[in-house]
N, C-alpha and C positions, 0 to 999 in steps of 0.2 A: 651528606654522605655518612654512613655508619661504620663508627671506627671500631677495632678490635672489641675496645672496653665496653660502648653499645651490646656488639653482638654477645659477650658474656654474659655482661649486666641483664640484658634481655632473657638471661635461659633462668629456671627454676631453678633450685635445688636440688632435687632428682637429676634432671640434666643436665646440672655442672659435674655433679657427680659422676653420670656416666660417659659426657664429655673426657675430663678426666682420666678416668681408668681405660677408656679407650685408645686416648693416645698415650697412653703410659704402655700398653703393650702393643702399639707404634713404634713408640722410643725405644722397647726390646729390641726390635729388628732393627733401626738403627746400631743399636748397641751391637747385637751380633756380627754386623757388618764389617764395625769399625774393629772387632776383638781378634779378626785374624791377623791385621795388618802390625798390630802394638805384640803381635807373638814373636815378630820378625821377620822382616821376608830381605834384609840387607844381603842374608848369605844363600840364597837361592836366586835362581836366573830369571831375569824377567816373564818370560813365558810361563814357567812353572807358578809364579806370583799373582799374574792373569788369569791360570784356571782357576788357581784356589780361590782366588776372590770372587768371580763369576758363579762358582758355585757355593759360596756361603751365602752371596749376594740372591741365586735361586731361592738358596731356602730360606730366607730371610725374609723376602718376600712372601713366599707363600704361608710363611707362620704369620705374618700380619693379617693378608686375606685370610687363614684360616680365623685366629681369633676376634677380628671384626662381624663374622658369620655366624662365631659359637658365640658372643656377647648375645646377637642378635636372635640368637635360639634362646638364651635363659633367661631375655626378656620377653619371651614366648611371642616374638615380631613372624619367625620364621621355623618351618622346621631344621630338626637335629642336621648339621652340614655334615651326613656318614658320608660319602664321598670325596669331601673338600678334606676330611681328617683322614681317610685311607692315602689322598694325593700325598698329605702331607707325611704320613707314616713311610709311604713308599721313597719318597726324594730325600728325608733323614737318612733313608737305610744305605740311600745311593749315594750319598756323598758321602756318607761316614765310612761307606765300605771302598770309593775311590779315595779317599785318602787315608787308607789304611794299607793302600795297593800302592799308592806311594811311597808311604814310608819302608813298605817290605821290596819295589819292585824300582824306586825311582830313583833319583839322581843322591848317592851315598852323602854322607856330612849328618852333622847335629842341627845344623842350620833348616836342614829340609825334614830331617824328623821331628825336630820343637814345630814347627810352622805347621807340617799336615797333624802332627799329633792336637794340636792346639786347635784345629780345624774341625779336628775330629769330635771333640769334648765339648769346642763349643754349637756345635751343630747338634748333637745330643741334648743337650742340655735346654738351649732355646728350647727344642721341637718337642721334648716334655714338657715344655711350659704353656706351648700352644694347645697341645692334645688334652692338656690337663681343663682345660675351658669347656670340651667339648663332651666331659664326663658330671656326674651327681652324686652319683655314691662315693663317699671315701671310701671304700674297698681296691674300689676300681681305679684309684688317681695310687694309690700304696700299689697295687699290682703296676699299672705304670710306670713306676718311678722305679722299683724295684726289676721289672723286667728289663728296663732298657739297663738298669746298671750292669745285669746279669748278662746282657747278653754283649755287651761290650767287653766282659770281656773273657766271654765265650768267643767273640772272634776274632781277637786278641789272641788269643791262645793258635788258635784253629791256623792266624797267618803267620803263624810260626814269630812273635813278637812274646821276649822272655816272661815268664810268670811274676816277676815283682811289675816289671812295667803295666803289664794286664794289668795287676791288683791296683796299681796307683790310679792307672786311668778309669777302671772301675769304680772306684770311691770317690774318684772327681765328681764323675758324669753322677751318682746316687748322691753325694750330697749337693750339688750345684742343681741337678735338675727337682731333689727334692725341696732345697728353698724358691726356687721359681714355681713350681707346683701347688704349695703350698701358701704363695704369694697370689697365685692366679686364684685357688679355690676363696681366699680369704675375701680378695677384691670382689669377685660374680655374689659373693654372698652379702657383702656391704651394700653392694650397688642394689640387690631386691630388699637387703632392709631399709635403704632410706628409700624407695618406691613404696614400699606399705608402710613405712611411716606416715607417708606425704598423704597415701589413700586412704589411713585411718583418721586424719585431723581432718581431710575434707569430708569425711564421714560424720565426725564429732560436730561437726559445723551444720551439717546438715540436719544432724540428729537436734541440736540446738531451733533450727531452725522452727522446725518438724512439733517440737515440744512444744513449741510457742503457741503456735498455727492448733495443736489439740486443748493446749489451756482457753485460748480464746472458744473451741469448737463447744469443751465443757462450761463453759460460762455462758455463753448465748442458750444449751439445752435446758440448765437448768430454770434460764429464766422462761424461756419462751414453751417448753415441752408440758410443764405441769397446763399453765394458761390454753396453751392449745386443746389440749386434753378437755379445759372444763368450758372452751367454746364448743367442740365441735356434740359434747353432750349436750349443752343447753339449745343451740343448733337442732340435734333432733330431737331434742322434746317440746322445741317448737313448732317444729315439722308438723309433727302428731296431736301437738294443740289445734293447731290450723286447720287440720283433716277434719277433727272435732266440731271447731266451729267455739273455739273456746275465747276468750279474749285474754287468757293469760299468755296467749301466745306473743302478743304486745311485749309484753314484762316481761319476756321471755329473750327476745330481742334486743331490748333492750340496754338487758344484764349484757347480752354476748356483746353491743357495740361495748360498753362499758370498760370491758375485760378487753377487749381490741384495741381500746384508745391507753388503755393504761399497758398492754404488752408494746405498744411500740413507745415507750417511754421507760419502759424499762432496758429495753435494746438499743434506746439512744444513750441510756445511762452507761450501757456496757461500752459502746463503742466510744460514746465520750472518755470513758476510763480508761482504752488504749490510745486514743487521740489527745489527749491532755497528760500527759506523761510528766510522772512525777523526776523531777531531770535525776535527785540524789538517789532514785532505783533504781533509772536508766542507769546509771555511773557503775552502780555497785554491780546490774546485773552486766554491763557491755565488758566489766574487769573481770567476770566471771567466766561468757561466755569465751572470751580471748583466751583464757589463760587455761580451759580445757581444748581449745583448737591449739592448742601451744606454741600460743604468743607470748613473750611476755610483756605485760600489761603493767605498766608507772601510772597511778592515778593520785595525781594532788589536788587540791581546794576545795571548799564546800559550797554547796548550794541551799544553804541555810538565806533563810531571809530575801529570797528573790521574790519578786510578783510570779503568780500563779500563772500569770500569760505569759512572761521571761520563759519563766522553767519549762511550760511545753513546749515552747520555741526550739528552745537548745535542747530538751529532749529527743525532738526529733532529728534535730541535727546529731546528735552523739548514737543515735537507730542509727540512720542511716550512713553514719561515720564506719562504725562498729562493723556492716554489713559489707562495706564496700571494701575492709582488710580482710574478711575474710572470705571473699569471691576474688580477689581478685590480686595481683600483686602476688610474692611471698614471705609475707612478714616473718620476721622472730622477734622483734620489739614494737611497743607501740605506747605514745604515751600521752594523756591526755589530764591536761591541764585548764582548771578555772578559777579565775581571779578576776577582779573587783580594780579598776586603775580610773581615775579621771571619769568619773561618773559615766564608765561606762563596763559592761561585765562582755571580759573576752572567753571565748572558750577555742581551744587550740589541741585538734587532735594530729599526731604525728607519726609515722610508719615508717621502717624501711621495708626494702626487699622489692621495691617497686623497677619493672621494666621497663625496656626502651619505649613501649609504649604507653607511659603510665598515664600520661595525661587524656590519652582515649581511656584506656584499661578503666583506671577507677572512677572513669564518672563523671570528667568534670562538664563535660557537656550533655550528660544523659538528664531523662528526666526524674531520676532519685535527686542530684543537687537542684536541679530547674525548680522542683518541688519545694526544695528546702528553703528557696531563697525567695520564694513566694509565703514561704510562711513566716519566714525572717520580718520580708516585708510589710508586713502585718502590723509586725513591733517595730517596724524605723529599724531593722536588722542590717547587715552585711553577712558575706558570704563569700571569701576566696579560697581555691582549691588550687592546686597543679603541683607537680613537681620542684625540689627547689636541690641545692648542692648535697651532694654526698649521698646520690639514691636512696631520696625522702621523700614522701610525697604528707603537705602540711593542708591540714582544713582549720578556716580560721572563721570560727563568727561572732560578732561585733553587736551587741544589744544596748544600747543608752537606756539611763535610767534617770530616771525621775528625780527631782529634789526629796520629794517625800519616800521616794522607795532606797533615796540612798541611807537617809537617816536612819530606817526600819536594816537596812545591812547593817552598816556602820554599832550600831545598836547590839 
């Protein structure tokens, strides 16, 4: 069964994040809920205690459904909620204006004017906070903030409620709705930069990728494009010998097997040069690639002095290491170590950021490690992968070496 920590651990970065700010203007409505009761309601009548709370508890409510809606619009999930923020404008104006008909029409005491006034302010103040989500332009969250201040207490005045008390409640509801407004627009804005942060590293990764796949594409042209070129001319001017009746057309043929058995020996050179991987490139270039997808990347030991079959071994294991943090998981560290113990050379690469499913996620049973452990096996290799404490996921491979190859280290 999957516990809390599972289901977290299991979410990205982005998604903790909007996890997060999510129920954090969740817990606004909570908070509104609880902020009428802590105003007082000791010296007002039960009844009178019931409405106000039933009706903060309304709009409490609907400021949550509304800023679940408005998140959901500025991650462009859904359109703009213009009616879910009109609902929400109209039941602000109704409870703030029923508990203002309170305090001028209800039951006399300071007990009942703290309680609806504080009802009041805080119902204001929320519902600029939730409005303030469903807005873009700062112009338009400043007109907000400032209109609801303005008009609190314009109808403060209007319900015959003296002019300093207006001004006070006025400058509640402006500065309290403008630090929640100001808290909302900050959070909608955090939550799209770490989403295009997240979309630009898996970009950077790609682009990485991308690079590769065209280095490899200009290295096979340059070998095979000249050669093709001087087959398919020798090619027809054999053609045209042969029409002739020429016998140079022989030595003509010839030259093109010639040039065909030497072009696919050069294209085995090339591909042997990606396949035989120098591991101290691999190392230098898999710290490079990481630390522009922005990871960061710990690289200790050297690969001085290993046999040539060693080091493509583990090169492709530190490929395929390399690839599989950045598909997969979500790293911010990664560290990959090589060292030389009891004549035999470990190499240990290690990530966080791995989720609930990591031991599907990165691989351990796909055919990139199946691959690697076949080519491990080559050299008397090892190969273990999976997840281990404190959401790590560790790849470990295991190469013995030789009496003679230890000395050539050792050396």
């Amino acid at each position: 069964m999957r516990g809390p920590g599972t289901w977290w651990r299991g979410k990205s970065t982005p998604a903790k994040v909007e996890t997060y700010t999510r129920w954090s203007f969740h817990f606004f409505a909570v908070m509104e809920f609880a902020a009428v009761p802590l105003l007082g309601f000791s010296g007002i009548g039960p009844r009178l205690a019931i409405g106000l709370q039933m009706m903060v508890g309304l709009h409490a409510v609907t400021c949550a459904v509304t800023a679940s809606r408005a998140l959901d619009w500025a991650r462009g999930r859904r359109e703009r909620p213009v009616r879910q923020l009109w609902t929400l404008g109209g039941v602000t104006a109704m409870v703030s204006l029923l508990t203002l008909a309170i305090v001028e029409h209800g039951p006399s005491g300071d007990d009942v004017d703290s309680a609806a006034g504080g009802a009041f302010g805080t119902v204001l103040i929320f519902g600029v906070c939730a409005l303030a989500l469903g807005v873009r332009q700062r112009r338009q969250v400043v007109a907000l903030v400032g209109g609801f201040g303005l008009g609190a207490a314009v109808v403060s005045l209007a319900l015959g409620r003296p002019w300093p008390a207006a001004l006070f409640g006025a400058l509640a509801v402006l500065l309290g709705a403008g630090l929640l407004a100001f808290t909302a627009v900050i959070s909608v804005w955090l939550l799209n930069t770490v989403y295009e942060l997240d979309e630009a590293r898996e970009t950077r990764a790609r682009l990485a990728v991308a690079e590769e796949r065209l280095r490899f594409g200009r290295d096979l042209h340059d070998v095979m494009g000249r050669n093709l070129t001087v087959i398919a001319l020798k090619s027809e001017l054999a053609v045209q010998l042969a029409q002739r009746g020429r016998a140079e057309a022989v030595e003509q043929m010839i030259e093109v097997q010639r040039i065909a058995h030497a072009t696919q020996r050069e294209v085995r050179d090339v591909v042997r040069g990606y396949r035989e991987a120098d591991l101290e490139v691999e190392l230098v270039g898999a710290q490079g690639v990481l630390t522009a997808a922005g990871i960061r990347c710990e690289l200790t030991g050297e690969a001085t002095g290993l046999p040539t079959e060693v080091q493509s071994a583990l090169g492709w294991v530190v490929r395929e290491a390399t690839t599989n943090v950045l598909r997969h998981g979500d790293a911010g560290r990664c560290a990959v170590s090589l060292r030389v113990t009891e004549g035999r050379v470990v190499l240990m690469v290690e990530n966080d950021g791995v989720g609930a499913s990591s031991g599907r996620d990165s691989g351990t049973d796909g055919s990139g490690l199946a691959g690697l452990r076949e080519r491990l096996a080559a050299v008397d290799g090892t190969l273990e992968a999976g997840p281990v404490d404190g959401g790590l996921f560790r790849l470990v491979a295991e190469v013995p070496l030789s009496t003679a190859s230890m000395r050539e280290v050792m050396a």
